[in-house]
Residue, then its C-alpha position, 0 to 999 in steps of 0.5 A: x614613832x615605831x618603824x611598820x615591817x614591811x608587808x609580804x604579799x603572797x604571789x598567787x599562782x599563775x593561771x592555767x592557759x586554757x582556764x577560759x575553755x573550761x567546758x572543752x577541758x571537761x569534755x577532754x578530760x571525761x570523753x566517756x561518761x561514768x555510766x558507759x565507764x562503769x558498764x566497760x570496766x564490769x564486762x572486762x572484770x567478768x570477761x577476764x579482760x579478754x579482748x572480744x574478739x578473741x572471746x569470739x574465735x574461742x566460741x566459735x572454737x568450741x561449737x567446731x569441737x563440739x560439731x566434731x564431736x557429734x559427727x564422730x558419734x553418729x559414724x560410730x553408731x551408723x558403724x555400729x548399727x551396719x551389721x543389723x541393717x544388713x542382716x534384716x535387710x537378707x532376712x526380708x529378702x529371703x522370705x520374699x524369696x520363699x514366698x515367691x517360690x510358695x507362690x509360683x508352686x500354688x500357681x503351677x497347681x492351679x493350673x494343672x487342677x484346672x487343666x484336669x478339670x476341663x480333660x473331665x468335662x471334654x470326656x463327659x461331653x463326649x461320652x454323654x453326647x451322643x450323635x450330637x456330641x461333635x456339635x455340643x463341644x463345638x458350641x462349647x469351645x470344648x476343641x479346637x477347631x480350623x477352617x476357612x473364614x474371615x479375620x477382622x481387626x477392629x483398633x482405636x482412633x488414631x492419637x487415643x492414648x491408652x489409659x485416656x479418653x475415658x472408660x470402656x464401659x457402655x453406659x455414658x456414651x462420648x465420643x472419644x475414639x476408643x472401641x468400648x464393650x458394646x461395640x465389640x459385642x455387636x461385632x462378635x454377634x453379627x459374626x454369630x448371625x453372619x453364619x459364624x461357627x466359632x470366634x476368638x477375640x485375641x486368642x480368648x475363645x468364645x463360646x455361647x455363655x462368653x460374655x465381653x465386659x469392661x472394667x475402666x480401661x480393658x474390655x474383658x472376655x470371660x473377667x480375662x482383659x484385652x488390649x487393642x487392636x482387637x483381633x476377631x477370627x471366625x471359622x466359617x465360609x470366608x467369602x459368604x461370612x465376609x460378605x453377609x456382615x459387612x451387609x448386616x446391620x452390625x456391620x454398618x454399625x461398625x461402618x459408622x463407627x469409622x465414619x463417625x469417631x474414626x475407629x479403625x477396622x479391617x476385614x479379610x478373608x482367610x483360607x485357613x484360621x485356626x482358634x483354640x479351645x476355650x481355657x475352661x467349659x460350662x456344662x449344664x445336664x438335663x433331664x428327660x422329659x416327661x410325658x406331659x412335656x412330650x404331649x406338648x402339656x408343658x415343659x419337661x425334665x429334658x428341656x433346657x436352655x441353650x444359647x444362641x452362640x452370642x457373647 
């Protein structure tokens, strides 16, 4: 019987000690799934592999150089752009100045035209007024004039601000404690009536066609403004004129205006009070009057109005 060889086996090769763990062995081995692998390794083959971090340092890098940049430009031009300012800017001031100068000339001419204007109409009073020409150019305001009379200040309440409480004007009465228009009207006509021979109101002289507005905040004489205390000097018998107002009705209207809304007033006689001629004159001719006129048949060509000596 034919003798068999014997059989080799094959040694199969030992197994791995971790063969059991199968699943934390993959985990292990691919930490980072494909798709996050493929995303990585893309953005570093566009990036050139530059970490991030220094990606970012040369972006911020680059916005200082360019910030730098536009800096240097804007001096340079600003630089550049300084001479022209200057020079429209002394341009601007020198015609300011010219046109000042023109201005305060016209103003000088104005002044002295008007100055001219009323010697003219002083002479023409004097000249054509005849035994009455004293008096035409007094109730005129066409001179100067002094004499013994009274001084009275009329002021706002205590605590009225100016440029608050209200307008001046007449019409909507309120109490808010300042002098309005009306009010001085009817102190400047109860001096009139008092025996008054002529009144000033701070300095602005009144004459028989004068007239006390109020325009907002300012009192206005003849379209000329004032600001308080108002001060009133009237030529005439100080002791009588004192008196007989402060017993007229005007005066007692001013009275009630202290007692009431407390607007502030004095009164006091004065030896010598000294007004100025009024700063331009009205004058009105006439004509003479006809023989009808003279018979009382009508009025004629000499007849003409006169005022009262009222504001």
């Amino acid at each position: 019987m034919p003798q068999q060889p014997p059989v080799r086996s094959t040694a199969s090769p030992p197994s791995r000690p971790d063969a059991s763990m199968s699943l934390l062995t993959n985990v292990m081995d691919h930490s980072l799934d494909d798709g996050y692998a493929e995303a990585a390794a893309r953005r570093n083959a566009e990036g050139g592999g530059l970490p991030r971090t220094l990606r970012a340092k040369l972006g911020l890098a680059a916005g200082l150089v360019l910030a730098a940049l536009v800096v240097t430009l804007g001096a340079a031009q600003a630089r550049i752009s300084a001479p022209v300012v200057a020079k429209e800017r002394e341009e601007l001031i020198d015609r300011i100045d010219a046109e000042t100068s023109a201005a305060d000339k016209l103003e000088a001419d104005v002044d002295r035209l008007r100055d001219e204007v009323g010697e003219r109409q002083r002479k023409a009073l004097e000249k054509h007024g005849g035994d009455k020409a004293e008096l035409v150019t007094l109730l005129s305001g066409d001179t100067e004039v002094h004499g013994s009379g009274v001084k009275l200040v009329v002021d706002d309440a205590k605590g009225t601000e100016t440029g608050g409480g209200g307008p001046r004007e007449s019409a909507g009465f309120s109490d808010t404690g300042r002098v309005r228009d009306r009010d001085m009207q009817r102190v400047v006509n109860g001096l009139w009536e008092s025996g008054a021979e002529a009144v000033a109101i701070n300095g602005q002289r009144l004459t028989a066609l004068s007239a006390i507005r109020a325009a907002g905040d300012a009192i206005l004489v003849d379209n000329k403004p004032l600001v308080p205390p108002y001060t009133v000097l009237a030529v005439g018998d100080a002791k009588k004129l004192s008196t007989v107002f402060q017993d007229s009705a005007d005066g007692q209207y001013l009275h009630a205006l202290e007692e009431n809304f407390g607007i502030r007033s004095s009164i006091s006689p004065q030896e010598e009070v000294r007004l100025p001629a009024a700063p331009s004159l009205i004058v009105r001719t006439a004509q003479p009057r006809t023989a009808d006129a003279q018979a009382g048949r009508g009025p004629g060509k000499e007849e003409t109005e006169t005022g009262k000596g009222r504001s």
